[in-house]
MIBAVO-952570 format. One line per 3 residues: their letters; for each residue x, y, z of N, C-alpha, C, O, CB. Coordinates in steps of 0.1 Angstrom, whole numbers, plus 5000, padded with zeros to 4 digits. Glycine has a CB too. Layout:
a = X:Y:Z:X:Y:Z:X:Y:Z:X:Y:Z:X:Y:Z | ...
REM end
This chain:
xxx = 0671:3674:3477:0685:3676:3477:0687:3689:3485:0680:3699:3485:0690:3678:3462 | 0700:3687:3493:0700:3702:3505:0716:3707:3499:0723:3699:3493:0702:3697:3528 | 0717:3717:3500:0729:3727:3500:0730:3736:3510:0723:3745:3515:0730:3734:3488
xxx = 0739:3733:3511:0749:3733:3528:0761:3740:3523:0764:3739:3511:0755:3715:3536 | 0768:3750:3533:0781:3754:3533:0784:3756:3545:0774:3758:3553:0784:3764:3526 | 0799:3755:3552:0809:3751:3563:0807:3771:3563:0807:3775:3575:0828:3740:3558
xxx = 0805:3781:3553:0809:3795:3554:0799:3801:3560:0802:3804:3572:0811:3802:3542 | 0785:3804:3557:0774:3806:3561:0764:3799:3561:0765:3790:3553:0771:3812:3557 | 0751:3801:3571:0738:3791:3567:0731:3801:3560:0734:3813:3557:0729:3785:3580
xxx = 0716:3788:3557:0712:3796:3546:0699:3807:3554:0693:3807:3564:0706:3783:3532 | 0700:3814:3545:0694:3830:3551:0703:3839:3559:0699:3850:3563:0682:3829:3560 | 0717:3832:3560:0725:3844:3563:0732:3854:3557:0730:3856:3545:0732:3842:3570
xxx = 0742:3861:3564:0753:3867:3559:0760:3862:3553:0759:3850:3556:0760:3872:3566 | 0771:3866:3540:0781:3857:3533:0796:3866:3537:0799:3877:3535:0778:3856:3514 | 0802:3856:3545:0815:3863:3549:0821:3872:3535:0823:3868:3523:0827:3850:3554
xxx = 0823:3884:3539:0832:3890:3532:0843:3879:3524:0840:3878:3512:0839:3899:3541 | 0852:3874:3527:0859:3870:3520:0856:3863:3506:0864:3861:3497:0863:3865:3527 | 0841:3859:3508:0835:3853:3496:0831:3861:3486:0824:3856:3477:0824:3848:3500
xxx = 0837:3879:3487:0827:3888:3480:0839:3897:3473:0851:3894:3474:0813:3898:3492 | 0834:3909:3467:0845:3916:3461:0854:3924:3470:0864:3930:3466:0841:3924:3452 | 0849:3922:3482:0852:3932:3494:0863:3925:3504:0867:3930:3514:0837:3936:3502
xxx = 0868:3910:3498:0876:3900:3502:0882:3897:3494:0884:3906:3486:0873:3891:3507 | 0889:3881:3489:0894:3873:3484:0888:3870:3473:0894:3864:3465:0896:3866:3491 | 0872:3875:3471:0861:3872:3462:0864:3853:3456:0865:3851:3444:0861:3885:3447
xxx = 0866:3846:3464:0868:3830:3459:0858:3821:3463:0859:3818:3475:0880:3824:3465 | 0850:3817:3460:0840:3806:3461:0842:3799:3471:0853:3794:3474:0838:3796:3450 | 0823:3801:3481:0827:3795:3492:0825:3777:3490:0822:3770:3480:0817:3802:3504
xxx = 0829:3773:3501:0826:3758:3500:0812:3754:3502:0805:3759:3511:0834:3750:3510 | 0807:3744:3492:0791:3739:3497:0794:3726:3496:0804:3721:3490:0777:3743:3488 | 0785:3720:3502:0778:3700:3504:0766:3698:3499:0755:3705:3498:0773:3694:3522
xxx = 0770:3687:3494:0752:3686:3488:0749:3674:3495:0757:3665:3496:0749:3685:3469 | 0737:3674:3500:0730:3664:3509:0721:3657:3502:0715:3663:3492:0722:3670:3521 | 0717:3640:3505:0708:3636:3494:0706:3637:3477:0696:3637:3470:0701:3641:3498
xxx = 0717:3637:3475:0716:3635:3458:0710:3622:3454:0713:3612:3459:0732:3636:3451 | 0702:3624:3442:0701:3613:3439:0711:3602:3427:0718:3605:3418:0689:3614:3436 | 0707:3589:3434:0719:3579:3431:0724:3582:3416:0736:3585:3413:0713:3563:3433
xxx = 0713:3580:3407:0713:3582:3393:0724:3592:3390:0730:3591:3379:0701:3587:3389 | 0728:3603:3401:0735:3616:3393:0751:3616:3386:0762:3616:3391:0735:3627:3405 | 0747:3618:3371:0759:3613:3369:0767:3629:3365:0776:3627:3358:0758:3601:3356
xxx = 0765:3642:3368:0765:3652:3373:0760:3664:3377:0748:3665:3376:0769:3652:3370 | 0768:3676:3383:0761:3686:3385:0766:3700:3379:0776:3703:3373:0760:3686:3398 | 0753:3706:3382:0757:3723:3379:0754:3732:3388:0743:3732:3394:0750:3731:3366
xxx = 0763:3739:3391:0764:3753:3398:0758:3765:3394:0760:3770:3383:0774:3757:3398 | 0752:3768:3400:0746:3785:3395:0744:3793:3404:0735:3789:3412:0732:3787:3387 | 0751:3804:3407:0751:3814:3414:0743:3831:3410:0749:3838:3401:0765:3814:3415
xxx = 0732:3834:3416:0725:3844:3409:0727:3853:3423:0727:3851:3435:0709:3839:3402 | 0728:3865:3416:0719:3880:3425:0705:3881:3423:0701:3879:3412:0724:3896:3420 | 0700:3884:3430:0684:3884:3425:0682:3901:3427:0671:3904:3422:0670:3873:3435
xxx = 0689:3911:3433:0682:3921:3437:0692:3929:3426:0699:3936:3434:0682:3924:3454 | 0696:3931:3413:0702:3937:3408:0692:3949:3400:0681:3946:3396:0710:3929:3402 | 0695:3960:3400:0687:3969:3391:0687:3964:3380:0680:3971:3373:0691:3983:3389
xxx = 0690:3953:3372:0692:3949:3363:0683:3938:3354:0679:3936:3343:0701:3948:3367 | 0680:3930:3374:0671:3920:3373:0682:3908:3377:0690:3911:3386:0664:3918:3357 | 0681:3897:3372:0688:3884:3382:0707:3884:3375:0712:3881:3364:0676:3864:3377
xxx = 0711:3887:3386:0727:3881:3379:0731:3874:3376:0731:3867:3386:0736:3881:3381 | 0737:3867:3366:0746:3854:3375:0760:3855:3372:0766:3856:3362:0742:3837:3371 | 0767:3853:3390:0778:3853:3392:0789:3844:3389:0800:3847:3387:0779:3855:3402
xxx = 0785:3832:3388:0789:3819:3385:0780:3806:3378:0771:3800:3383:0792:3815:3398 | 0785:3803:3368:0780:3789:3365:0790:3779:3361:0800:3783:3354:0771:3789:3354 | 0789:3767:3364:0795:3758:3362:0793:3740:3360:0791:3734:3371:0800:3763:3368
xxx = 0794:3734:3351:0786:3724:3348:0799:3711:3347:0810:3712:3351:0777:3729:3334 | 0793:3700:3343:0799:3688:3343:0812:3686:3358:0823:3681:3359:0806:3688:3327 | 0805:3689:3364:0811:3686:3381:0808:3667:3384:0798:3662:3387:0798:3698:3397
xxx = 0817:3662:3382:0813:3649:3390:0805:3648:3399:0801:3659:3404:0823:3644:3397 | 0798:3635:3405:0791:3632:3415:0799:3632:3429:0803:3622:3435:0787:3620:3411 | 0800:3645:3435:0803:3646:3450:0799:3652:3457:0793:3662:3453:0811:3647:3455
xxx = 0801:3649:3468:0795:3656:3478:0798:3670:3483:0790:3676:3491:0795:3648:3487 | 0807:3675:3480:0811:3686:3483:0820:3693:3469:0821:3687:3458:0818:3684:3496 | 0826:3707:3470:0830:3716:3467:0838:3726:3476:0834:3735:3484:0820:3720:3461
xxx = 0856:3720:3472:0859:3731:3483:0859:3744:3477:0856:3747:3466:0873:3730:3491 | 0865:3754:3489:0865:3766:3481:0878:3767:3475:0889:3760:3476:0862:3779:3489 | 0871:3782:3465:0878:3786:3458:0886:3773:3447:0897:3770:3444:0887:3794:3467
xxx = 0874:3769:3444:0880:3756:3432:0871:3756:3420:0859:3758:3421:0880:3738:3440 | 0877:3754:3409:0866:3750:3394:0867:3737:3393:0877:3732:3387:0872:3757:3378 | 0853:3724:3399:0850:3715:3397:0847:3710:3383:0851:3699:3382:0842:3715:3403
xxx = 0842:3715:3374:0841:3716:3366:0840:3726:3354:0846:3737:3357:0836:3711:3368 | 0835:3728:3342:0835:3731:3332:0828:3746:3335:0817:3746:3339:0830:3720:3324 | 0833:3759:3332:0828:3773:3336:0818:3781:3324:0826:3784:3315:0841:3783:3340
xxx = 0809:3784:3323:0802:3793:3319:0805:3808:3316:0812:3812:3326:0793:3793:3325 | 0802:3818:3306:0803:3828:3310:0789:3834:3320:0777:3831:3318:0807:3834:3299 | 0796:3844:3331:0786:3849:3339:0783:3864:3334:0787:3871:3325:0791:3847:3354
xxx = 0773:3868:3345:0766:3882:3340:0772:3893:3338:0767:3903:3334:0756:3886:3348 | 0791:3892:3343:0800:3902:3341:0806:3903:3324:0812:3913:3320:0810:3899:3352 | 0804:3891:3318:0811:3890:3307:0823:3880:3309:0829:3874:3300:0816:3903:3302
xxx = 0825:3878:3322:0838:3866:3325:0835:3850:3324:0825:3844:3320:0844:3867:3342 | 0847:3845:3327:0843:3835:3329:0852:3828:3344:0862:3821:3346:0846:3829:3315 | 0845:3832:3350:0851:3828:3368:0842:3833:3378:0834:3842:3376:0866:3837:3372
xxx = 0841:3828:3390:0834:3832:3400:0836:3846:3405:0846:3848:3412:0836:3824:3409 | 0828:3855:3403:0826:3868:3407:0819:3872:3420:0809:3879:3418:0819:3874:3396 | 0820:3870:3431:0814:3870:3442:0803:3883:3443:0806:3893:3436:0825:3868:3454
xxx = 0790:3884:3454:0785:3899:3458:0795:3908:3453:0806:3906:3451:0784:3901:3473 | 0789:3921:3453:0796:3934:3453:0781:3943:3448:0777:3946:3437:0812:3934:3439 | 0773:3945:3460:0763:3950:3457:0769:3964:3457:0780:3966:3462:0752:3946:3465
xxx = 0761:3978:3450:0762:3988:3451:0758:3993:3459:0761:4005:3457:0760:3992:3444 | 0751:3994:3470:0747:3997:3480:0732:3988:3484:0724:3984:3476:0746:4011:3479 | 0729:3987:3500:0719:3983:3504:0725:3963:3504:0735:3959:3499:0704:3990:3493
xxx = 0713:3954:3511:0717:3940:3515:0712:3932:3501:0700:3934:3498:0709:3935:3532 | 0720:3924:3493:0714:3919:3483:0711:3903:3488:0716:3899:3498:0723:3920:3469 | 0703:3896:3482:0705:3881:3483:0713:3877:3469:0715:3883:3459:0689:3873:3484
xxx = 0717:3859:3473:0728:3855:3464:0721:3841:3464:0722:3835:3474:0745:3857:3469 | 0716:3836:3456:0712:3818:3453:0723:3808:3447:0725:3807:3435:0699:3817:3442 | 0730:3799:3458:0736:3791:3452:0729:3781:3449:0724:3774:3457:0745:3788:3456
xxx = 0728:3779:3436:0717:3768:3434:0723:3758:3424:0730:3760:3414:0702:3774:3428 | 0718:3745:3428:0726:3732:3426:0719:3724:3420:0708:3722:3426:0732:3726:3436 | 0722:3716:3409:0708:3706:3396:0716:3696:3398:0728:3699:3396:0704:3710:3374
xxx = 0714:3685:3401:0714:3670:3400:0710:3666:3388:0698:3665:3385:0706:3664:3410 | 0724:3662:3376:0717:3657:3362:0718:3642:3360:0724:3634:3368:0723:3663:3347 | 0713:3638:3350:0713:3623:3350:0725:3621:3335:0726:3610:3331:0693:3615:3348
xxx = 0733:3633:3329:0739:3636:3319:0752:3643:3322:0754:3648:3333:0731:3642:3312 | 0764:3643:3311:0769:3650:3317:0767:3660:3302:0767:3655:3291:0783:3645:3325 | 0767:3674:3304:0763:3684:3287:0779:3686:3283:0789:3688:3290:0752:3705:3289
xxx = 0775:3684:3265:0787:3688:3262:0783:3700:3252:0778:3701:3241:0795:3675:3256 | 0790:3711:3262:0792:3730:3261:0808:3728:3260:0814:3718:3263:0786:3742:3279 | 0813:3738:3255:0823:3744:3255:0828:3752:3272:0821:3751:3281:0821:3753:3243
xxx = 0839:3757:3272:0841:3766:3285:0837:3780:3279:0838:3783:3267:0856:3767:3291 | 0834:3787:3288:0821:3804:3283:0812:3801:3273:0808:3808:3264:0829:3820:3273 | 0808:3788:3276:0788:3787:3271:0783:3797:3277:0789:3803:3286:0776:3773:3278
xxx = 0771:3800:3273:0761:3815:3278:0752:3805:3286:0750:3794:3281:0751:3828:3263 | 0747:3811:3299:0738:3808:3309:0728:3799:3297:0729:3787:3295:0731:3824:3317 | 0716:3812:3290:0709:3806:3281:0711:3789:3275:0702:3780:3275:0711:3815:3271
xxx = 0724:3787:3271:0728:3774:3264:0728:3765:3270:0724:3754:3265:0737:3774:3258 | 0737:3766:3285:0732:3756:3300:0720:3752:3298:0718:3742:3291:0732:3763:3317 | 0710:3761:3303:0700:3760:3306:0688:3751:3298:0678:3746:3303:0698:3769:3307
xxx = 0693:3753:3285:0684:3747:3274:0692:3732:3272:0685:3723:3271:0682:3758:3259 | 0708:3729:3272:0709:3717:3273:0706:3708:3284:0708:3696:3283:0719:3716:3270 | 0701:3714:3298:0703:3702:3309:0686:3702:3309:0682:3692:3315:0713:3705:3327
xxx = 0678:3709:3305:0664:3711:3305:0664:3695:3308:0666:3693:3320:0656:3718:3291 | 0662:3684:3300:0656:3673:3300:0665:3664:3304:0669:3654:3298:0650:3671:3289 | 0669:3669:3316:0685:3657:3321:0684:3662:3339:0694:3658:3346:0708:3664:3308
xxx = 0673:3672:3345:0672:3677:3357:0667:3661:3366:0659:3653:3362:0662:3690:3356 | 0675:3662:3378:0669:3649:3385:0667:3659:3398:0657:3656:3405:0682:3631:3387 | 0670:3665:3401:0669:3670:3411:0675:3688:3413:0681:3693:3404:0676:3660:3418
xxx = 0674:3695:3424:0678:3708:3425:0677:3712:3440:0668:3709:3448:0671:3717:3415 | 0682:3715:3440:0687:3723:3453:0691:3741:3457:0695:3746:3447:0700:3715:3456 | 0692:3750:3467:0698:3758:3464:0699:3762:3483:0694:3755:3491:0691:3767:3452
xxx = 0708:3774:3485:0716:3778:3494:0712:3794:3491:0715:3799:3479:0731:3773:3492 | 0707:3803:3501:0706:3819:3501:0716:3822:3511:0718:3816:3522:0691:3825:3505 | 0721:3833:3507:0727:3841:3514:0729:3857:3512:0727:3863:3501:0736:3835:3514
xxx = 0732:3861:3522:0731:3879:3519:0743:3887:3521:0751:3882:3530:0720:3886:3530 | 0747:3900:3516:0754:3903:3512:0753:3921:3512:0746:3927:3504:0756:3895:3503 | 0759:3927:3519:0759:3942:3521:0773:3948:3516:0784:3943:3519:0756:3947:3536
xxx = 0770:3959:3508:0784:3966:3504:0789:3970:3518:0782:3975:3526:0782:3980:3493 | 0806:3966:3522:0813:3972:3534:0818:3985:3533:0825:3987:3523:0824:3963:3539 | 0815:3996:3544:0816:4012:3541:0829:4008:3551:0837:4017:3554:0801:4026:3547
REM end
């Protein structure tokens, strides 16, 4: 499974507008090759370079079977993320270039969470319902 976006490729820069330093609104991705079975997906958006350890900026689950995601849209059902919210929080590193993983699970289920399930609770309901996964890097510097 590939993840693709129309904003950046993967190992690049993420336009400002995608970050707190813009519009902070979810860029658009494609997903390539899904398998047939998928009767949905989840979103997960992590920082990996946080003093903190891994963020996540976004999750979001029970997305229909498509091929894309435009921006700045809630496909489906939202998680709370590593801010305490529940919405897409884009980059906003404190200084220095962070990476950002949009990473994408092909389930063969769709989970039934509430809206501001905790990461943890995703994770342990789609455990045995993964058909596939995918993800998208991109990088991100605080703008001086």
């Amino acid at each position: 499974m590939e993840v693709v976006s129309s904003a950046f490729e993967h190992g690049e820069m993420i336009p400002a507008k995608y970050t707190c330093d813009g519009d902070n609104v979810s860029p658009p991705l494609q997903f390539n090759d899904l398998p047939s079975t998928t009767m949905s997906l989840v979103v997960m958006v992590d920082g990996i370079d946080s003093s903190s350890g891994t963020m996540t900026h976004w999750i979001v689950w029970n997305i229909p079977f498509v091929k894309s995601i435009a921006e700045n849209s809630v496909p489906g059902v939202e998680g709370k993320n590593g801010f305490n919210t529940i919405s897409y929080c884009g980059p906003c590193p404190s200084s220095g270039t962070h990476s950002y993983y949009f990473i994408v699970y092909a389930l063969d289920a769709r989970l039934d969470l509430q809206t501001g399930t905790s990461r943890n609770e995703v994770e342990n309901a789609m455990r045995s319902h993964i058909l596939d996964k995918g993800e998208l890097m991109g990088k991100y510097g605080k703008q001086t």
